[in-house]
C-alpha positions in Angstrom: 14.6 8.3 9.0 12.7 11.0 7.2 8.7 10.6 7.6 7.1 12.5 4.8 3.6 13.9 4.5 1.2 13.3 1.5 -1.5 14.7 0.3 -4.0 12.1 2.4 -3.8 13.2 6.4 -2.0 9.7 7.9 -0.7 8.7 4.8 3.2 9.0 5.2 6.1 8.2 3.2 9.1 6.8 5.1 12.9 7.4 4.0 15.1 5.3 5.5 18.6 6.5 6.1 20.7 4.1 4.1 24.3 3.7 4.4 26.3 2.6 1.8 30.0 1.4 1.4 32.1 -1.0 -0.6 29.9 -4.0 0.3 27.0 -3.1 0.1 24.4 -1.0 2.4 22.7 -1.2 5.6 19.3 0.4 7.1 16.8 -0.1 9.7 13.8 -0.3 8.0 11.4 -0.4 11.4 12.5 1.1 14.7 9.0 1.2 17.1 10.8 4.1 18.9 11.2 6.3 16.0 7.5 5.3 14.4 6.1 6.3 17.8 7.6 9.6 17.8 6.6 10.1 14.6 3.0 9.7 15.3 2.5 5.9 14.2 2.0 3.6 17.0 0.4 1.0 15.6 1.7 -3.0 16.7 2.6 -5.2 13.8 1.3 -8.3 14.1 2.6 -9.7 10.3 4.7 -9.8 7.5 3.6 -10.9 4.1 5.4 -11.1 1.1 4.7 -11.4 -2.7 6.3 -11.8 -6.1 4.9 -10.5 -9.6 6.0 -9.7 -12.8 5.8 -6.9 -15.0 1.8 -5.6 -15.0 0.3 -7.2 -11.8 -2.0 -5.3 -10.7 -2.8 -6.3 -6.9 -5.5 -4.1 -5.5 -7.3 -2.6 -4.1 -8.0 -4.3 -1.4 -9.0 -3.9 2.8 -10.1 -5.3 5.2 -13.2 -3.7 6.8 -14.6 -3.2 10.5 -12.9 -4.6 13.2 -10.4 -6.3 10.8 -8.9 -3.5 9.6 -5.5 -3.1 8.6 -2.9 -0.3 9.2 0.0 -1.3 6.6 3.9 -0.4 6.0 4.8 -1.8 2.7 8.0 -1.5 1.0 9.8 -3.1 -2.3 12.7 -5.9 -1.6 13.4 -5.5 -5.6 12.2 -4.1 -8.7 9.6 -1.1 -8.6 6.0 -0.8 -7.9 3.4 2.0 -8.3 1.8 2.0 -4.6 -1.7 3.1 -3.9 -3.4 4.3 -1.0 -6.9 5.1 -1.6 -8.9 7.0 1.3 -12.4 5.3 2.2 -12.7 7.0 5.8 -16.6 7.7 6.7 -17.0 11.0 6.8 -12.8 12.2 5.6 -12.4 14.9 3.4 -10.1 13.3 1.1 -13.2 10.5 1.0 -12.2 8.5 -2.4 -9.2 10.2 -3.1 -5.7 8.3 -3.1 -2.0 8.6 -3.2 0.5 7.0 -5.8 4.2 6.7 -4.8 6.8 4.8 -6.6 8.6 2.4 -4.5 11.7 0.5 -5.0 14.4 -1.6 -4.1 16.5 1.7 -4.8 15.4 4.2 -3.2 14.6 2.0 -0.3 11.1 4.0 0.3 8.3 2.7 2.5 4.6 3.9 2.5 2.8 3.8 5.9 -0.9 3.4 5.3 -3.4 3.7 8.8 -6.8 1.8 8.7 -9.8 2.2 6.6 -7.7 2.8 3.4 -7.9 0.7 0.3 -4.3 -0.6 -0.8 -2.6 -2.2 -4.5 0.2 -1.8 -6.1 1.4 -2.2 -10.1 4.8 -3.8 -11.4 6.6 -1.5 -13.2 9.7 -3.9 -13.8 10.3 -7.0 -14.7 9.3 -8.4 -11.6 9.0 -7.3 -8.1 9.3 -8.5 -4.6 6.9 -6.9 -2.3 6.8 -6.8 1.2 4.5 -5.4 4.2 3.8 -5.5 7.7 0.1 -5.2 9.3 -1.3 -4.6 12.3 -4.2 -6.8 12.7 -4.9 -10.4 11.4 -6.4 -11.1 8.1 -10.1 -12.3 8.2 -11.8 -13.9 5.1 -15.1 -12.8 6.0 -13.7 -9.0 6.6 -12.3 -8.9 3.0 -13.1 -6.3 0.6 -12.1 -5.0 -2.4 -12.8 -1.7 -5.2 -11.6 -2.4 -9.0 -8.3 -1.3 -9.9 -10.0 0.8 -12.7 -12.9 2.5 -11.2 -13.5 5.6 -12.9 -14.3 7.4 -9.3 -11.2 6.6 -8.1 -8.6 7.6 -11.3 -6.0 5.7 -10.6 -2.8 5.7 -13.3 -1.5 2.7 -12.8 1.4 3.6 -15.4 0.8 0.2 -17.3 -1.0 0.0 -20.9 -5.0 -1.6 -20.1 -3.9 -4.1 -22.7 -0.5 -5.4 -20.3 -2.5 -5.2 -17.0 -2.5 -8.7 -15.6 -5.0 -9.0 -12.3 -6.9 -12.1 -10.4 -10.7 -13.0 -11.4 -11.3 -11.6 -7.9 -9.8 -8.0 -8.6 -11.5 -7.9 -12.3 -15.1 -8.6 -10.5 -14.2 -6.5 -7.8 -17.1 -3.5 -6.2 -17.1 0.1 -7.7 -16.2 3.2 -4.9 -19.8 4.2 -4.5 -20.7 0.0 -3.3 -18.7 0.3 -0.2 -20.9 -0.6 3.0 -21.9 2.2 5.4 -20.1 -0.1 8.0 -16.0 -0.4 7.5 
């Protein structure tokens, strides 16, 4: 397993080694052992798992205080732009963010630690998205920054006019509303 650095201190992209033959392939895509030595030590707690189709836009969301959530997402199928956006008190990389393509091809995972904002766009026809969280979602904890917030940037690689997102996501805060406490 390969554990690559990004631009964003903590945020790492994992690269399973995958090995292929006639009938199909094989990889361990979680081994505590080899996180640990690779300087994430965090305990899963969770799996979740979603389907979309083409334009979804899911994101960005956290959970603050207490409730925060390291993640290690990954795509079953299809392909996904992922985003980690940096809302650390205090970080230099404050309300900057990372965008990696994952796939059920090239078998990628990003590891995102706490106090980061995360969504992800479909870039196929539909995805299967999957992730794994160290802490237990809380209602009350939720938060969430608009996909489209001009502080932030993000290219989501999908025209405005095929984005499809929730009521929640399209009413969601701007960069510059998140509370002093997260």
């Amino acid at each position: 397993m390969n554990f690559l650095k990004t631009s964003i201190e903590g945020v790492l992209i994992v690269e399973p080694s995958v090995f292929q033959d006639s009938r199909g392939y094989f990889f361990e895509s979680y081994n505590e052992k080899v996180f640990t030595a690779n300087g994430i030590s965090c305990r899963f707690v969770q799996d979740n798992q979603s389907k979309s189709c083409y334009g979804v836009v899911r994101g960005l969301h956290c959970q603050l205080g207490e409730h925060s959530q390291a993640k290690l997402v990954r795509v079953l199928s299809g392909r996904v732009l992922d985003v980690a956006v940096d809302i650390r008190k205090g970080s230099p990389t404050f309300g900057k963010h990372v965008a990696v393509e994952l796939s059920g091809d090239n078998q990628r995972q990003l590891y995102i630690p706490r106090h980061f904002l995360h969504g992800f766009s479909v870039l196929s026809t539909e995805a299967v998205f999957a992730y794994k969280v160290d802490n237990f979602y809380c209602r009350e904890a939720e938060f969430g920054i608009a996909y489209n917030d001009p502080d932030i940037g993000v290219d989501w690689k999908i025209p405005e006019d095929r984005i499809i997102t929730s009521g929640k996501d399209r009413l969601a805060a701007r960069l510059k509303d998140i509370p002093d406490e997260r």
